[in-house]
PyMOL commands that place a pseudoatom at each C-alpha (Angstrom):
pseudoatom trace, name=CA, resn=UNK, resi=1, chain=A, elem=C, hetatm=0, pos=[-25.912, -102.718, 82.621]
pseudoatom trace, name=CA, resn=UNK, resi=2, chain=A, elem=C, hetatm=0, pos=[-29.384, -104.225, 82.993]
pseudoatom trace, name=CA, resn=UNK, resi=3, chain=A, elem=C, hetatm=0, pos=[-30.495, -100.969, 84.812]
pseudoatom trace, name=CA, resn=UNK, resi=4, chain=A, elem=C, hetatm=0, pos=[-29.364, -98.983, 81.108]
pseudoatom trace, name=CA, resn=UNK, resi=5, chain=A, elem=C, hetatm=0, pos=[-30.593, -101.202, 78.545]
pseudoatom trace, name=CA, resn=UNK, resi=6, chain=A, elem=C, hetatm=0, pos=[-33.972, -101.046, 80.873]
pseudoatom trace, name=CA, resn=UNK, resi=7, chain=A, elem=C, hetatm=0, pos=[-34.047, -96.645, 80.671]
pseudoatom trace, name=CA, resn=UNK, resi=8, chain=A, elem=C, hetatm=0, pos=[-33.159, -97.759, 76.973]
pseudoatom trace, name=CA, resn=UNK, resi=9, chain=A, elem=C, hetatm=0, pos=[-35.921, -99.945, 76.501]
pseudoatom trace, name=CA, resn=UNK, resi=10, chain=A, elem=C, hetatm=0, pos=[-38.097, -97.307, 78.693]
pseudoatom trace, name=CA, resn=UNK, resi=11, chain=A, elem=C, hetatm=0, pos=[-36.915, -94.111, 76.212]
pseudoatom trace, name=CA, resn=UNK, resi=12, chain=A, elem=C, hetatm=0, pos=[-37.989, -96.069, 72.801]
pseudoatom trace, name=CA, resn=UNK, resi=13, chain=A, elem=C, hetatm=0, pos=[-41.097, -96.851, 74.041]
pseudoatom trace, name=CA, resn=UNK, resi=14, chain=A, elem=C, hetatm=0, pos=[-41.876, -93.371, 75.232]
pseudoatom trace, name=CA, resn=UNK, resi=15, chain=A, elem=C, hetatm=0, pos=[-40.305, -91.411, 72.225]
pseudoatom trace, name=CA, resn=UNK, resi=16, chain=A, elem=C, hetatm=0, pos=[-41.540, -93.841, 69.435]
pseudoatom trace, name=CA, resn=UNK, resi=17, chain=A, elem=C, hetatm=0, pos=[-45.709, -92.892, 71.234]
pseudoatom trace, name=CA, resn=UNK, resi=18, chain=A, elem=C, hetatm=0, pos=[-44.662, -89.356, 71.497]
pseudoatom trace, name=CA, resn=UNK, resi=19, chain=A, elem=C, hetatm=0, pos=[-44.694, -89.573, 67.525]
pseudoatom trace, name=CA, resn=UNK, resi=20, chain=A, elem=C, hetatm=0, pos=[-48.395, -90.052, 67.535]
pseudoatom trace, name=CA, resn=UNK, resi=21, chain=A, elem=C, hetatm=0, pos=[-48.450, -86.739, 68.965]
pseudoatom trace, name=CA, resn=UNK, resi=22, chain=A, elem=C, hetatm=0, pos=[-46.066, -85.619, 66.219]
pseudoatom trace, name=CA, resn=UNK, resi=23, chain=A, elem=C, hetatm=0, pos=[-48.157, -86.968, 64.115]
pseudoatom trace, name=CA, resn=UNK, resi=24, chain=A, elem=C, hetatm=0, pos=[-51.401, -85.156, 65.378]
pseudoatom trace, name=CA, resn=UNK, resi=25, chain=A, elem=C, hetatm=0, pos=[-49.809, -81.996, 65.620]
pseudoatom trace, name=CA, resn=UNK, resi=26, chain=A, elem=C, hetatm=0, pos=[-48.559, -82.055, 61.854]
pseudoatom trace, name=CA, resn=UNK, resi=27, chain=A, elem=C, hetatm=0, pos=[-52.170, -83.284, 60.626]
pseudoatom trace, name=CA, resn=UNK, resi=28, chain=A, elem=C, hetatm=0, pos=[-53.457, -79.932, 61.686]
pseudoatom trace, name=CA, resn=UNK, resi=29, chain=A, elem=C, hetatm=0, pos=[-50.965, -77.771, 61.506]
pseudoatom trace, name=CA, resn=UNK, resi=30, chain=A, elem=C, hetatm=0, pos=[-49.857, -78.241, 58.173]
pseudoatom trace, name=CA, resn=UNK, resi=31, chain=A, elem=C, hetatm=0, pos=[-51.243, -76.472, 55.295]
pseudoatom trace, name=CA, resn=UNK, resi=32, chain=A, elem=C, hetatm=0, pos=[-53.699, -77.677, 53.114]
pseudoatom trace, name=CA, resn=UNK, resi=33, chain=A, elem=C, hetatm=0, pos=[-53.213, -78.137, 49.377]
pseudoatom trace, name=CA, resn=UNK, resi=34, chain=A, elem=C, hetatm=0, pos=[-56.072, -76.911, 47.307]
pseudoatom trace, name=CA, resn=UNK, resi=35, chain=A, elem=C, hetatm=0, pos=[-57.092, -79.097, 44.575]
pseudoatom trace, name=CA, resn=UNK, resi=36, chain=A, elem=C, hetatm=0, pos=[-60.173, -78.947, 41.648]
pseudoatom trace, name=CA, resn=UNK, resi=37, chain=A, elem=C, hetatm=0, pos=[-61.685, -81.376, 40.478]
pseudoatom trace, name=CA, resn=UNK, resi=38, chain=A, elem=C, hetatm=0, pos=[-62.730, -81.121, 36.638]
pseudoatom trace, name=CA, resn=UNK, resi=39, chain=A, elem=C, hetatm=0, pos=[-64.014, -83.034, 33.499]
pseudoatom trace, name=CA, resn=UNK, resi=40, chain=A, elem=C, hetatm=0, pos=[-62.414, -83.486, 30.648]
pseudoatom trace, name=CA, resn=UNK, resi=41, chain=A, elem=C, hetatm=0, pos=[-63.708, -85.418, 27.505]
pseudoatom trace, name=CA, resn=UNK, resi=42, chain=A, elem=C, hetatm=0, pos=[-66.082, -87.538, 30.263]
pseudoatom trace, name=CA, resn=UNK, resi=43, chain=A, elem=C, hetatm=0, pos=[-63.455, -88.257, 32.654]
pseudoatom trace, name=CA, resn=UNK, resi=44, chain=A, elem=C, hetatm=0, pos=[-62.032, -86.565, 35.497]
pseudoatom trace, name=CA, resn=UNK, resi=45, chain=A, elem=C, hetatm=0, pos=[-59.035, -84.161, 35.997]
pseudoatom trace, name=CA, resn=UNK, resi=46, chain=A, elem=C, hetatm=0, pos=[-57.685, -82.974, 39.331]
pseudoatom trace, name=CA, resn=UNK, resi=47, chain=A, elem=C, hetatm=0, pos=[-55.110, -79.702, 39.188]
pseudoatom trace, name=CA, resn=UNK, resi=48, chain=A, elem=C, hetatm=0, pos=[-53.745, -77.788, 41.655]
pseudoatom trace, name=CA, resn=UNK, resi=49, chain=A, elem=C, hetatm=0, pos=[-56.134, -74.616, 42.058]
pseudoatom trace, name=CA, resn=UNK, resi=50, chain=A, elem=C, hetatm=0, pos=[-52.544, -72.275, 42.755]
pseudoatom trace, name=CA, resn=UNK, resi=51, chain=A, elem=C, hetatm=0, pos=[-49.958, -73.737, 40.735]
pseudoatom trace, name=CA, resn=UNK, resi=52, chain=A, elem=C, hetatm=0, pos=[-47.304, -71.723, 42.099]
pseudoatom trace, name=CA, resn=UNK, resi=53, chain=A, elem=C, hetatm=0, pos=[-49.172, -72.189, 45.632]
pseudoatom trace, name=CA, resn=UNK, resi=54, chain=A, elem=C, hetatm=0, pos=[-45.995, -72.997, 48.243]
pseudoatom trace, name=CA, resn=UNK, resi=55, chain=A, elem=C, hetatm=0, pos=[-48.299, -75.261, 50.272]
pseudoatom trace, name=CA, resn=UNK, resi=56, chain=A, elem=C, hetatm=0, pos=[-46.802, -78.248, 49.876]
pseudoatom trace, name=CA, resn=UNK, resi=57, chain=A, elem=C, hetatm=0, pos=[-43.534, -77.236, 50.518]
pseudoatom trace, name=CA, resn=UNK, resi=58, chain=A, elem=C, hetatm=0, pos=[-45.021, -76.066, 54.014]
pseudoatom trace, name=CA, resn=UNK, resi=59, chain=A, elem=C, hetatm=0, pos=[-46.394, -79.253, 54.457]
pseudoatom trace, name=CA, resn=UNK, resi=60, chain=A, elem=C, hetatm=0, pos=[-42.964, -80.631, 54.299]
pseudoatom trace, name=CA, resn=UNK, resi=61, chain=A, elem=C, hetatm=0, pos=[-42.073, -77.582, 56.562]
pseudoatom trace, name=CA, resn=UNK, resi=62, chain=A, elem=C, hetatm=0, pos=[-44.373, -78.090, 58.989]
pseudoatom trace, name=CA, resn=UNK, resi=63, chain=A, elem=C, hetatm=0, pos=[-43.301, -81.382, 59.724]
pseudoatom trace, name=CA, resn=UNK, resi=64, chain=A, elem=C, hetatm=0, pos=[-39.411, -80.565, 60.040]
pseudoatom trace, name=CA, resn=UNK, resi=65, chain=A, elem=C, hetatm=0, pos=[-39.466, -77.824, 62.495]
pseudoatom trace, name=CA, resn=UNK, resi=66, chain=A, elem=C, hetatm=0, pos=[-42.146, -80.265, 64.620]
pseudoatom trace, name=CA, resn=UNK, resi=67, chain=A, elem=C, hetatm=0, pos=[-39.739, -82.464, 64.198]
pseudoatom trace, name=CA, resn=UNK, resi=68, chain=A, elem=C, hetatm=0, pos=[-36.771, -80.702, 65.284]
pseudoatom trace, name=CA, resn=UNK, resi=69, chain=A, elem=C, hetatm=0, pos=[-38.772, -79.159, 68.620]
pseudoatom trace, name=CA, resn=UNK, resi=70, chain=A, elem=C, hetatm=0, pos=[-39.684, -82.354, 69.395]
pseudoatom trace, name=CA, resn=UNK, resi=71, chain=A, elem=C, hetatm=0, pos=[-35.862, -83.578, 69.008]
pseudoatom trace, name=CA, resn=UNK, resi=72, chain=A, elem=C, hetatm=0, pos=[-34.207, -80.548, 71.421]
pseudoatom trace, name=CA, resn=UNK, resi=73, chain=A, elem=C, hetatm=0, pos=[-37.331, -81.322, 74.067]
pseudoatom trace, name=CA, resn=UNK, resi=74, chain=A, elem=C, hetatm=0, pos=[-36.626, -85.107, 74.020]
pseudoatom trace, name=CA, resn=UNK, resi=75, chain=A, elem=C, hetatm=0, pos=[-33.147, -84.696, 74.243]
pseudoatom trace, name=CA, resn=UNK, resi=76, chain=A, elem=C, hetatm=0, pos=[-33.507, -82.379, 77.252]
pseudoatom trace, name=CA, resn=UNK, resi=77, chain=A, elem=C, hetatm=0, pos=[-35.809, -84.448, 78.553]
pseudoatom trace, name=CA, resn=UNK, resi=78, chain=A, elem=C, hetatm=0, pos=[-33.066, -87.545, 78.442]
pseudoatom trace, name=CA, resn=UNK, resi=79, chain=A, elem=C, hetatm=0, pos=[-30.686, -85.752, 79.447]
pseudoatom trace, name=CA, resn=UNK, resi=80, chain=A, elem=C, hetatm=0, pos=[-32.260, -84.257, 82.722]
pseudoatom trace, name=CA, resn=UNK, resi=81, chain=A, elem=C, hetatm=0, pos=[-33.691, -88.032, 83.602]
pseudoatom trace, name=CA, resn=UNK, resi=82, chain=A, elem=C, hetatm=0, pos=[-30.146, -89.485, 83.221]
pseudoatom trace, name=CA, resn=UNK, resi=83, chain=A, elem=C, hetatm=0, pos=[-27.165, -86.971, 83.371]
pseudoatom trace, name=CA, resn=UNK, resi=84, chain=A, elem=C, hetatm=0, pos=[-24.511, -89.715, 83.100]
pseudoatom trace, name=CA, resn=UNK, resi=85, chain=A, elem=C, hetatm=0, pos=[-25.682, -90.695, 79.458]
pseudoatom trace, name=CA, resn=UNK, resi=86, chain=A, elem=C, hetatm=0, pos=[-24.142, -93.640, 78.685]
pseudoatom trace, name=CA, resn=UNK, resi=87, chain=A, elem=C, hetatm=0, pos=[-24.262, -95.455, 74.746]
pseudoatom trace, name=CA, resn=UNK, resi=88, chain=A, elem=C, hetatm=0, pos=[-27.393, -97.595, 75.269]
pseudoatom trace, name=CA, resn=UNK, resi=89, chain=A, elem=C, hetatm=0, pos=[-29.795, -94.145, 76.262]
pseudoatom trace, name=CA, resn=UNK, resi=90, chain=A, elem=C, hetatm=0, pos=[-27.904, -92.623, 72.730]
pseudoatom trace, name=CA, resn=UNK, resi=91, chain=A, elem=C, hetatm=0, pos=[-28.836, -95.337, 70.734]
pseudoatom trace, name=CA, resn=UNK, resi=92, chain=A, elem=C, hetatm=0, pos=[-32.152, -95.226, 72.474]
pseudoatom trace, name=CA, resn=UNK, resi=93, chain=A, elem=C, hetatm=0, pos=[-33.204, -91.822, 71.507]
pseudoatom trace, name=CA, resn=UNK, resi=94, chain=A, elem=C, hetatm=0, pos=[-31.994, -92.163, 68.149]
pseudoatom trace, name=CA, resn=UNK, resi=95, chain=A, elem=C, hetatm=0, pos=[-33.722, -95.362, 67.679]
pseudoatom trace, name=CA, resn=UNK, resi=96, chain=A, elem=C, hetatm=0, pos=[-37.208, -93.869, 69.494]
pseudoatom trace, name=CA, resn=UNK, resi=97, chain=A, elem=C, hetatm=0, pos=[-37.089, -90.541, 67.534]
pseudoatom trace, name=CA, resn=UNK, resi=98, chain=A, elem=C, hetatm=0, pos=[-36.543, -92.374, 64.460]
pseudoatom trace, name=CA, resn=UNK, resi=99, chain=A, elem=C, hetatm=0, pos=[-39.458, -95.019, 65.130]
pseudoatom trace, name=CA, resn=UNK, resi=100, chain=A, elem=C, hetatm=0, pos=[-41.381, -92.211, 66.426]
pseudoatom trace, name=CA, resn=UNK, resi=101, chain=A, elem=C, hetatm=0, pos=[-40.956, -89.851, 63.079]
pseudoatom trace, name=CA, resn=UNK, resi=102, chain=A, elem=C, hetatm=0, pos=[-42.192, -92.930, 61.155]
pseudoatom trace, name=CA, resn=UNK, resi=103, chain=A, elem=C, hetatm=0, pos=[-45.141, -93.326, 63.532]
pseudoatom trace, name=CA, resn=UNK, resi=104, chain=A, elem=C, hetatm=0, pos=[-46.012, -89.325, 62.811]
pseudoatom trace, name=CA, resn=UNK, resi=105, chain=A, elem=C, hetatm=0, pos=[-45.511, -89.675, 59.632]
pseudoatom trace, name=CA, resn=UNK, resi=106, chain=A, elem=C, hetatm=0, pos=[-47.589, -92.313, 58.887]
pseudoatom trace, name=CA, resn=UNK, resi=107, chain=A, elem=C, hetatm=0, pos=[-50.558, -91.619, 61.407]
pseudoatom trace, name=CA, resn=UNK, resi=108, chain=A, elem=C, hetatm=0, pos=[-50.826, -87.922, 59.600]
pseudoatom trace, name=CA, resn=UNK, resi=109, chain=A, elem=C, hetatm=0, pos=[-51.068, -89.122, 56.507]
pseudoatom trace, name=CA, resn=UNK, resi=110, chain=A, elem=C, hetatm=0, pos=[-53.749, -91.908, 57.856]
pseudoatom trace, name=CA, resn=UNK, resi=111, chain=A, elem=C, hetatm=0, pos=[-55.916, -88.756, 59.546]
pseudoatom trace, name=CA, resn=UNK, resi=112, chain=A, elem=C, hetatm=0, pos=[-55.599, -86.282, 56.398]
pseudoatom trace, name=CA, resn=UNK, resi=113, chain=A, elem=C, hetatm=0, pos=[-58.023, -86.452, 53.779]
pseudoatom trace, name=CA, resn=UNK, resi=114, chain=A, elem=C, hetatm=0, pos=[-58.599, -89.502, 51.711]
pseudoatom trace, name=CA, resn=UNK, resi=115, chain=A, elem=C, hetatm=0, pos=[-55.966, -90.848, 49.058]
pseudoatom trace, name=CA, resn=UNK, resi=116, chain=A, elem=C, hetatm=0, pos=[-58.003, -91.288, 46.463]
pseudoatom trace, name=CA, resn=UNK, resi=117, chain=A, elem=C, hetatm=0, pos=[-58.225, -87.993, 44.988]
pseudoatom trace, name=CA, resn=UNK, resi=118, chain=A, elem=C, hetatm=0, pos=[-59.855, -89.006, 41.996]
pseudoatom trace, name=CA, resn=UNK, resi=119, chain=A, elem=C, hetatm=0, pos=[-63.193, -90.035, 44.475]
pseudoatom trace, name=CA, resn=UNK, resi=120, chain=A, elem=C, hetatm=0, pos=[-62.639, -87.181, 46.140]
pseudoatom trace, name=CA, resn=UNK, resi=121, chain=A, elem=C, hetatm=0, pos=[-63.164, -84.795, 43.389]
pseudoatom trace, name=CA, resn=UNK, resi=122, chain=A, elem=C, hetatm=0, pos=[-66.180, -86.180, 41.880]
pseudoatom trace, name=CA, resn=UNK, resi=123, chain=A, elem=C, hetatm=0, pos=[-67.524, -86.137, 45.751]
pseudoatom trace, name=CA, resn=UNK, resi=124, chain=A, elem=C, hetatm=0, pos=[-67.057, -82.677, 46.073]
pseudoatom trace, name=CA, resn=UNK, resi=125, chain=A, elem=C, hetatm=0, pos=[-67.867, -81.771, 42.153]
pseudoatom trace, name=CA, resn=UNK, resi=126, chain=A, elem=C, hetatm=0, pos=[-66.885, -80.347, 39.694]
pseudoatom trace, name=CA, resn=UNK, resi=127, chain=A, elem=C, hetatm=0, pos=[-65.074, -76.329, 40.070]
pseudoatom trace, name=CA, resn=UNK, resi=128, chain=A, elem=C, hetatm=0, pos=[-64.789, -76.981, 43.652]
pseudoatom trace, name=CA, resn=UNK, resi=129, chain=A, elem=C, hetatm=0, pos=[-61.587, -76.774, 45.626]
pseudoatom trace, name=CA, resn=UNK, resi=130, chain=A, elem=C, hetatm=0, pos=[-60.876, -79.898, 47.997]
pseudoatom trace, name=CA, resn=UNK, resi=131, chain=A, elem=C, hetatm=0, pos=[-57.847, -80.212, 50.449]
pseudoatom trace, name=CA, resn=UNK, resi=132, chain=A, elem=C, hetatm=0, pos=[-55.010, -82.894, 48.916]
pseudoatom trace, name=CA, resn=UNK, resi=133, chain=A, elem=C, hetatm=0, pos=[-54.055, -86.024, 50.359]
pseudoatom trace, name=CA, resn=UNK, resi=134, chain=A, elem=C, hetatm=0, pos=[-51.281, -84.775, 53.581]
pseudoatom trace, name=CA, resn=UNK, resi=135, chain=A, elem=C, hetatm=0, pos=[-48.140, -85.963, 52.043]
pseudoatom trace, name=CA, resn=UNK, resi=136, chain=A, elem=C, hetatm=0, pos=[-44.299, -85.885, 52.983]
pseudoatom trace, name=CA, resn=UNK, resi=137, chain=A, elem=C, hetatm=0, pos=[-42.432, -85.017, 50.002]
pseudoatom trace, name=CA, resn=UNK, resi=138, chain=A, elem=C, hetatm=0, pos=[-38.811, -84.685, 51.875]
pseudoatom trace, name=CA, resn=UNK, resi=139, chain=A, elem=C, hetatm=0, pos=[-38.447, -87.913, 53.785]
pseudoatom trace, name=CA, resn=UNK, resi=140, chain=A, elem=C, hetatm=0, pos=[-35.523, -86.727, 54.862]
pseudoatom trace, name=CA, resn=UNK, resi=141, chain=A, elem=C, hetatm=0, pos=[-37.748, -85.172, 57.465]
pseudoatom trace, name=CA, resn=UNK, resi=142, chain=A, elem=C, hetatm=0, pos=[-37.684, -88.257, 58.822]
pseudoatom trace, name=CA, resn=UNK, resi=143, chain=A, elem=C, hetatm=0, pos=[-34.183, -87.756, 60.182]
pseudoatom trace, name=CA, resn=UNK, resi=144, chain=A, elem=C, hetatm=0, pos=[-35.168, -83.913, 61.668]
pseudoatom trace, name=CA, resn=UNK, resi=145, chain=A, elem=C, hetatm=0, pos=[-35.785, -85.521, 65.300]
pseudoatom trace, name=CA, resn=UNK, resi=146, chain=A, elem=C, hetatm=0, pos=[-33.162, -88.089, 65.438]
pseudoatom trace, name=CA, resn=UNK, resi=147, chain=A, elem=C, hetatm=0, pos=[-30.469, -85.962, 64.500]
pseudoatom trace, name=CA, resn=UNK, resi=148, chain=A, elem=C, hetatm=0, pos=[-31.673, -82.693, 65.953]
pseudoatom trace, name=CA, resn=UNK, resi=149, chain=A, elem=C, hetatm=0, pos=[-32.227, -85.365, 69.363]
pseudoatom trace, name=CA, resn=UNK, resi=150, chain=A, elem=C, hetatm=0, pos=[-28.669, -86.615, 69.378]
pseudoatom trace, name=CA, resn=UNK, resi=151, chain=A, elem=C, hetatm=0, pos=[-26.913, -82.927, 68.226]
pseudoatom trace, name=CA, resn=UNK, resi=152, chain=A, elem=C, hetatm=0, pos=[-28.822, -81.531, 71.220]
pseudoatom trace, name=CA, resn=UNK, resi=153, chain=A, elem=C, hetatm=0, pos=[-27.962, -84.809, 73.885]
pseudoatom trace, name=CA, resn=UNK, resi=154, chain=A, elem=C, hetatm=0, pos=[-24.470, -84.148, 72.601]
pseudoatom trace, name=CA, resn=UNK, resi=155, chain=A, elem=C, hetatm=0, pos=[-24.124, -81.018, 73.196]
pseudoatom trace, name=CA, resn=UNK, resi=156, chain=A, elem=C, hetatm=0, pos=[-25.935, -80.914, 76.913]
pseudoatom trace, name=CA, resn=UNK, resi=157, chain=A, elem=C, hetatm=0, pos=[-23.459, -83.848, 77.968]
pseudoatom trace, name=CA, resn=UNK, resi=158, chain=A, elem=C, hetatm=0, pos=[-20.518, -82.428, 76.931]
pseudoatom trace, name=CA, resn=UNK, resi=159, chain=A, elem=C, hetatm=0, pos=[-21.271, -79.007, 78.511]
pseudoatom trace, name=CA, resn=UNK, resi=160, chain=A, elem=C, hetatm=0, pos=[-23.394, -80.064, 81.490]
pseudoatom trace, name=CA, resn=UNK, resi=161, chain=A, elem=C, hetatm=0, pos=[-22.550, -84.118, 82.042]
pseudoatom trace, name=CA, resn=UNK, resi=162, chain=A, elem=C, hetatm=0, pos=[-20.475, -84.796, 85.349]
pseudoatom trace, name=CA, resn=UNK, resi=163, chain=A, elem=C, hetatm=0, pos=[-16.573, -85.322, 84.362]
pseudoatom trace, name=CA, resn=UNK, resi=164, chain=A, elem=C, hetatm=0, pos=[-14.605, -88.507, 84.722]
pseudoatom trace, name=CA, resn=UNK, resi=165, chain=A, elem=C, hetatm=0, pos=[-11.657, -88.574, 87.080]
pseudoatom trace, name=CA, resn=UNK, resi=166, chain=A, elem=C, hetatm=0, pos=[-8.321, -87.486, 85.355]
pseudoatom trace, name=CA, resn=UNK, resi=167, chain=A, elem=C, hetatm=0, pos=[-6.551, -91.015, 86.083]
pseudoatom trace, name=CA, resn=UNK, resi=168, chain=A, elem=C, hetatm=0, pos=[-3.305, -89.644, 87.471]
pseudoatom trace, name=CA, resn=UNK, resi=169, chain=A, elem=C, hetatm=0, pos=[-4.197, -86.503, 88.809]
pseudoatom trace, name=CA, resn=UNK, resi=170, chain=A, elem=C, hetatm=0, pos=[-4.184, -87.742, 92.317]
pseudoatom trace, name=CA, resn=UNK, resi=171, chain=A, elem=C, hetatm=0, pos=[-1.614, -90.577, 92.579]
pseudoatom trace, name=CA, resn=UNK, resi=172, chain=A, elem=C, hetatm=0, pos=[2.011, -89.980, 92.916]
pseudoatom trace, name=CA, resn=UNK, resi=173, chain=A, elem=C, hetatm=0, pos=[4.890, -90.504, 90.500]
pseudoatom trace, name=CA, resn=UNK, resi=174, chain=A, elem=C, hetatm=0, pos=[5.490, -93.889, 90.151]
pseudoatom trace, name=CA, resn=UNK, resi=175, chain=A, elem=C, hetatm=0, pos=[8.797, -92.944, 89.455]
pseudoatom trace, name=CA, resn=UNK, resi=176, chain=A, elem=C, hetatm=0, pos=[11.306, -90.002, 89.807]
pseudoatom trace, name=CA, resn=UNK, resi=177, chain=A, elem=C, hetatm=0, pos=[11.153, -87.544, 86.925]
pseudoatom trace, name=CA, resn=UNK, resi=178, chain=A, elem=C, hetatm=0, pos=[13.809, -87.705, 84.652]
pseudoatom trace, name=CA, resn=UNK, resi=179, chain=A, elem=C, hetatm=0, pos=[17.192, -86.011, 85.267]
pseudoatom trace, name=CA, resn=UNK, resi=180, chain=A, elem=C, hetatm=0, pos=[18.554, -83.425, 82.748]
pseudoatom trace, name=CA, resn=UNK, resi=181, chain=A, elem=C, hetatm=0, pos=[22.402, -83.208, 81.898]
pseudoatom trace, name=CA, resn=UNK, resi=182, chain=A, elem=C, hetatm=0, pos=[24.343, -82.057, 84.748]
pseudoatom trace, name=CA, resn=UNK, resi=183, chain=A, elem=C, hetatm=0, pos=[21.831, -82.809, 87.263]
for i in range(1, 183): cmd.bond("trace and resi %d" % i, "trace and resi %d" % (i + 1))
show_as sticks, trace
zoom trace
């Protein structure tokens, strides 16, 4: 038991800093939102420069199919280290994708342009288009690696995982079967 919970511990660890790379990967992958900055009656305006633009909807995108890749290659990953499974490496890579999706989430949105859009606008003047903050819109994204991480462990174990001895296949009757009516 001490040898699982210590591949547990091991797993978190290594999936919850694997969401930095998450988190990298979405930062410049995802599409930017184009904003301008304007002035209205001495005080400044920011609009979306496409308003029926679909970029932040691929930011959100972006994110989720990261996600899920990086959910079937951790599971793999698991799975290949540790064939057996066991419920303390489940709960570990749902726990470490989980922590990990935070981790992307939040280190993203700390490496994409500034939150204050307001200063960012009159920085880059007025008329000219400036990249949004990198926001997640869906946080139910947050769930794409845990789940797609467990769905795909799941699925490898119960088509690839070494089988438990039938109890009985191998002993004998205990006792004679019964008799029919007649016999």
């Amino acid at each position: 038991m001490k040898t699982e919970l210590r591949q547990a511990a091991v797993v978190t660890v290594l999936l919850t800093v694997c969401g930095a790379l998450l988190g990298v990967l979405w930062w410049r992958l995802a599409p930017s939102v184009p904003l301008v900055g304007d002035v209205v009656d001495k005080s400044w305006v920011v609009y979306l420069k496409d308003s029926e633009g679909e970029q932040a909807v691929g930011v959100d995108g972006t994110f989720t199919l990261l996600a899920l890749a990086f959910g079937v290659v951790s599971a793999l990953a698991v799975f290949l280290v540790r064939r057996r499974g066991g419920v303390p490496l489940v709960v570990a890579l749902g726990v470490g994708a989980l922590l990990g999706s935070l981790l992307a989430w939040r280190l993203g949105v700390w490496l994409g342009p500034t939150g204050d859009v307001l200063a960012h606008a009159r920085q880059a003047g007025k008329g000219v288009t400036f990249p949004a903050p990198l926001k997640l819109g869906a946080k139910g994204a947050l769930l794409a690696w845990p789940l797609s991480g467990l769905l795909v462990h799941l699925g490898l174990t119960a088509l690839f995982a070494p089988r438990d001895p039938e109890p009985y296949a191998y002993e004998p009757y205990l006792q004679s079967p019964p008799q029919g009516p007649g016999e």
